[in-house]
C-alpha positions in Angstrom: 0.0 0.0 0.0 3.0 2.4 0.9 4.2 2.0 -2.9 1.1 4.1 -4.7 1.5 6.6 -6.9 0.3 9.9 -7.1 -3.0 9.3 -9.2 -4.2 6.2 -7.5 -3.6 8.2 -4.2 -5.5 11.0 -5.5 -8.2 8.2 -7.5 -11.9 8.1 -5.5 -12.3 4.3 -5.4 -15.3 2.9 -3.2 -16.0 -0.6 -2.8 -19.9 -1.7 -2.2 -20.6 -5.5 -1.2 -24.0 -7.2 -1.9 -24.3 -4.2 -5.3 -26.6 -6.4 -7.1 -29.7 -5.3 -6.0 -31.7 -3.2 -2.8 -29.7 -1.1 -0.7 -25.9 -1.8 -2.1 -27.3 -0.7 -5.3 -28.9 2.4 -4.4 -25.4 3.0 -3.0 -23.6 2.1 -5.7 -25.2 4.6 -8.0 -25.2 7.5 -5.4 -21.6 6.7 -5.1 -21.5 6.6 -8.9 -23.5 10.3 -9.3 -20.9 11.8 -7.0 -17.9 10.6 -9.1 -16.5 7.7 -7.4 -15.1 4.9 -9.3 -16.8 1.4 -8.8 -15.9 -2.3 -7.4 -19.3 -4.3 -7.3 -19.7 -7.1 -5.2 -22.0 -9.6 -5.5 -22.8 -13.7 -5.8 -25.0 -13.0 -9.1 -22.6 -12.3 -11.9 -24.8 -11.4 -14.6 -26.9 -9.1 -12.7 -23.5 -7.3 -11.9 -22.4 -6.6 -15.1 -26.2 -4.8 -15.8 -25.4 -2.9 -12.7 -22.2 -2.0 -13.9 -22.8 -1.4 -17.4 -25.7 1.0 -16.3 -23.6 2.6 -14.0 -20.9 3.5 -16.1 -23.6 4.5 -19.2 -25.1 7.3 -16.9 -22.4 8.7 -14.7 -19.3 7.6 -16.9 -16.9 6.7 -13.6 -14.7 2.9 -13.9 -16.7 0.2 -12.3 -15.2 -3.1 -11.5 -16.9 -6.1 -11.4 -16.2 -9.1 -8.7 -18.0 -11.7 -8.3 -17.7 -13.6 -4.7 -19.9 -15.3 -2.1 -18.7 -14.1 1.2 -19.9 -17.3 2.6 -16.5 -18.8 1.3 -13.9 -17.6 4.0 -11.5 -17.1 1.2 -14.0 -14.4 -0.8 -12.3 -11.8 1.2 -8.7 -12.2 0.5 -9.4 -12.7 -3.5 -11.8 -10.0 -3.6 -8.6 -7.8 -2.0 -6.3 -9.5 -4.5 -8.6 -8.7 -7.8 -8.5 -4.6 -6.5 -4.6 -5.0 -5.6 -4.1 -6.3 -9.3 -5.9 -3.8 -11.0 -4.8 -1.1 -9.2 -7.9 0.1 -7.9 -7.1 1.9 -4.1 -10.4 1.6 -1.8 -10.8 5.2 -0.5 -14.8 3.7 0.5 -15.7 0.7 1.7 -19.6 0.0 1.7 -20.2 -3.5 3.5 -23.6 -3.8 2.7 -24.0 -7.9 2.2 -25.9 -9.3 4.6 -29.4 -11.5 4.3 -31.7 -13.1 7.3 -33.9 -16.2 7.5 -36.9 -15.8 9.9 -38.3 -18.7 12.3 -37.5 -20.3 15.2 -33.5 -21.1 16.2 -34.1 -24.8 16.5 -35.6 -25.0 12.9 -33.3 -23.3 11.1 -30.5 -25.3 9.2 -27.5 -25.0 11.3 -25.4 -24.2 7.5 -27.7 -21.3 7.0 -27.3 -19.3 10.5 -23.5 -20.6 10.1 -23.5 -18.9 6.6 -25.2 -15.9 8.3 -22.7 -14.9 10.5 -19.8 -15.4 7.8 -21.7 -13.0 5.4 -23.2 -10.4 8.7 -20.0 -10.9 10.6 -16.9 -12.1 9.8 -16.6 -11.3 6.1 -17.2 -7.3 7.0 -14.8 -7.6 9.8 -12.4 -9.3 7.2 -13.2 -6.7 4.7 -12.8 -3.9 6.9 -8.9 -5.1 8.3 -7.8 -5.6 4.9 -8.9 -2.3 4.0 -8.3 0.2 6.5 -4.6 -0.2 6.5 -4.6 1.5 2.9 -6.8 4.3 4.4 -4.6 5.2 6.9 -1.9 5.4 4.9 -3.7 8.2 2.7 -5.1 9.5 6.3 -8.2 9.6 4.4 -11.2 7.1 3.6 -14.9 6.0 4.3 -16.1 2.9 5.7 -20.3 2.7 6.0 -21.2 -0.7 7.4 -25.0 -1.7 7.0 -26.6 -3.0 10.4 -30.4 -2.6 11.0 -32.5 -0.9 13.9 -32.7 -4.7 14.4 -29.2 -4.2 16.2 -31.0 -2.2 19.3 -32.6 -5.2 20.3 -33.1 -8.8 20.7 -35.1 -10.6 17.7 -37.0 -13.6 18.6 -37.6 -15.7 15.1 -34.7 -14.1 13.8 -32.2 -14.3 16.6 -28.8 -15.1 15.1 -30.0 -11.8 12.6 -30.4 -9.6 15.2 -27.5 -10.6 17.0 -25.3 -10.4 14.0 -26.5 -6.4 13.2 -26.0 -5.5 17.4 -21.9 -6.6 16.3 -22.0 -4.5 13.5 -23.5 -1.5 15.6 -21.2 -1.7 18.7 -17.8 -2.7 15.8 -19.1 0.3 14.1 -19.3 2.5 17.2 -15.8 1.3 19.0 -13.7 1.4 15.6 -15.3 5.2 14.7 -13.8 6.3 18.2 -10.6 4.5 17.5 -10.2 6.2 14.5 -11.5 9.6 15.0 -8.1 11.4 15.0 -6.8 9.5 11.2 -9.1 11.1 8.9 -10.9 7.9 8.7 -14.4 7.2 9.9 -16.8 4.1 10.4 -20.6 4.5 10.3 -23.3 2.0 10.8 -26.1 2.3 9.0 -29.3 1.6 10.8 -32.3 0.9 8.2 -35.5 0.0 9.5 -37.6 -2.6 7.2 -36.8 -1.3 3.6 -38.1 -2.1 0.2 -35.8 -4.9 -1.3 -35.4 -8.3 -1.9 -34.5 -9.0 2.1 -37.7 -9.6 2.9 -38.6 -12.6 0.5 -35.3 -14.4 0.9 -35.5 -14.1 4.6 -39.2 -15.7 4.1 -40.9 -13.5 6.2 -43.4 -11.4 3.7 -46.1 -12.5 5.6 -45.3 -10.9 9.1 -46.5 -7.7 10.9 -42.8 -6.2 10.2 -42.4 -7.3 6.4 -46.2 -5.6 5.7 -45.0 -2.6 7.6 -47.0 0.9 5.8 -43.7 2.9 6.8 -41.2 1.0 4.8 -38.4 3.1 3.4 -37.1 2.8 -0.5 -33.6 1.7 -0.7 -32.8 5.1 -2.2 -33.8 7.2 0.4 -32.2 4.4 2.5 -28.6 4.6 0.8 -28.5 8.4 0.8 -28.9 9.0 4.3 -26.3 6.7 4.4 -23.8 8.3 2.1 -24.7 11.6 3.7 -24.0 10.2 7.0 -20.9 8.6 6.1 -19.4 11.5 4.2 -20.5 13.8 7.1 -18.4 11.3 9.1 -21.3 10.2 11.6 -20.4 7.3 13.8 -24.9 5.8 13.5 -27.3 6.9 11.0 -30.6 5.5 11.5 -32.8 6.9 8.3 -36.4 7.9 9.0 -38.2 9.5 11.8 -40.1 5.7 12.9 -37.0 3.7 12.6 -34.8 6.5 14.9 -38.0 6.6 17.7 -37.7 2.5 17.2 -34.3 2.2 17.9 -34.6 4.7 21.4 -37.6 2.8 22.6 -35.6 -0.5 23.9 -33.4 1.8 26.2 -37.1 3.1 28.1 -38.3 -0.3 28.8 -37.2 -3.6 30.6 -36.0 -6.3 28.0 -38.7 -8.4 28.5 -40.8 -6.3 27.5 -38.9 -5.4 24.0 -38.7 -8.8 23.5 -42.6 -9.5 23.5 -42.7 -6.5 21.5 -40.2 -7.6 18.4 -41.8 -11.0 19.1 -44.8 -9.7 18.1 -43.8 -7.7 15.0 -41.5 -10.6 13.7 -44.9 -13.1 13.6 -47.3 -14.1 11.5 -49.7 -11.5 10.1 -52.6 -14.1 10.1 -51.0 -16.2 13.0 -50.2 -18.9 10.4 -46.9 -18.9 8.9 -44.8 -16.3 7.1 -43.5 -16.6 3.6 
């Protein structure tokens, strides 16, 4: 990293996980509109390339393109590799991949709350040491790591979900304070339930919180987190419901938020969700 050269020191290079669709795109393309060049992230490799090629149609900036399924411990390192070799410098790092399943602990396959945490977890905490060395050597960079207002509290049906946002929160919040004299920040981005695919592949379209009337767009999602992250703000929870959501826990005793997420997390018709 010590070795760059003037222009890739000077280049604005932001790297967005999960790009393909939801809130990593609406990211990507803010990122895009303000002039920063492009490395997309994402299993799907075809609907990457339409990303990109849509990307670099309407705002004309370099976007990169590769593939990886964080749920493969060695994603992170190649991912890091393909930059290094094309000479692409991460000035912005966006770890946005993330995905939940919804139902009870003990019926969940124990591969898919395994592959939960290495995608919520340990992949962005990968990503983020690989990266911030770099940063630091410019004394300059942006990393925006997507939680959820699910990390204020405990998530019955959707425990190891929850309990993988609250990491990203409280990471988010220490390495912000670690970092706030290098000219590098850390924001976590708290998103109440938002428009996307998340929903559906987390089977849970039929519950109180997936048919909630105040859902935000992904847009409106992704530019209060860009905002937020440029402005250097260590939490940005987007939307006046989601930041009265994520206070309310701290007022009342836990059991009492855990009925309450209980409640919102089942079934609309008390059958199930899907």
């Amino acid at each position: 990293m010590a070795g760059r050269s003037s222009d890739e020191a000077a280049r604005r290079c932001a790297l967005v996980t999960g790009a393909s669709a939801g809130i990593g795109l609406s990211l990507a393309r803010r990122l895009a509109e303000d002039g920063w060049d492009l490395a997309l992230t994402a299993r799907n490799d075809s609907a990457l390339n339409a990303v990109a090629a849509g990307v670099r149609k309407q705002h004309g900036v370099t976007v990169l393109v590769v593939p990886a399924d964080l749920t493969d411990p060695g994603a992170p390192g190649a991912i890091q590799e393909s930059l290094e070799r094309n000479g692409f410098p991460v000035a912005f790092l966006v770890n946005n991949a993330g995905f939940g399943t919804w139902g009870p602990f003990a019926a969940q396959t124990l591969d898919s709350q395994l592959d939960m945490l290495r995608v919520n977890v340990l992949a962005l905490t990968e990503l983020t040491h690989r990266f911030l060395p770099g940063m630091l050597a410019l004394g300059r960079g942006r990393v925006l790591n997507v939680a959820s207002t699910a990390a204020f509290q405990p998530g019955p049906d959707m425990a190891v979900y929850y309990a993988s946002k609250a990491y990203v929160l409280h990471f988010s919040e220490a390495l912000s304070y670690e970092l706030r004299e290098t000219g590098v920040t850390v924001t976590a981005l708290c998103p109440g339930p938002t428009e996307s695919e998340f929903q559906d592949r987390a089977g849970m379209t039929g519950t109180r919180v997936g048919a909630n009337p105040l859902m935000m767009g992904a847009d409106a999602v992704a530019e209060a987190g860009y905002r937020g992250a440029m402005n250097g703000a260590p939490i940005v929870v987007p939307g006046a419901a989601n930041r009265l959501g994520s206070w309310l826990p701290r007022f009342v005793p836990r059991a009492v938020a855990r009925r309450a997420t209980a409640f919102v997390n089942s079934p609309r018709s008390g059958g199930a969700a899907g």
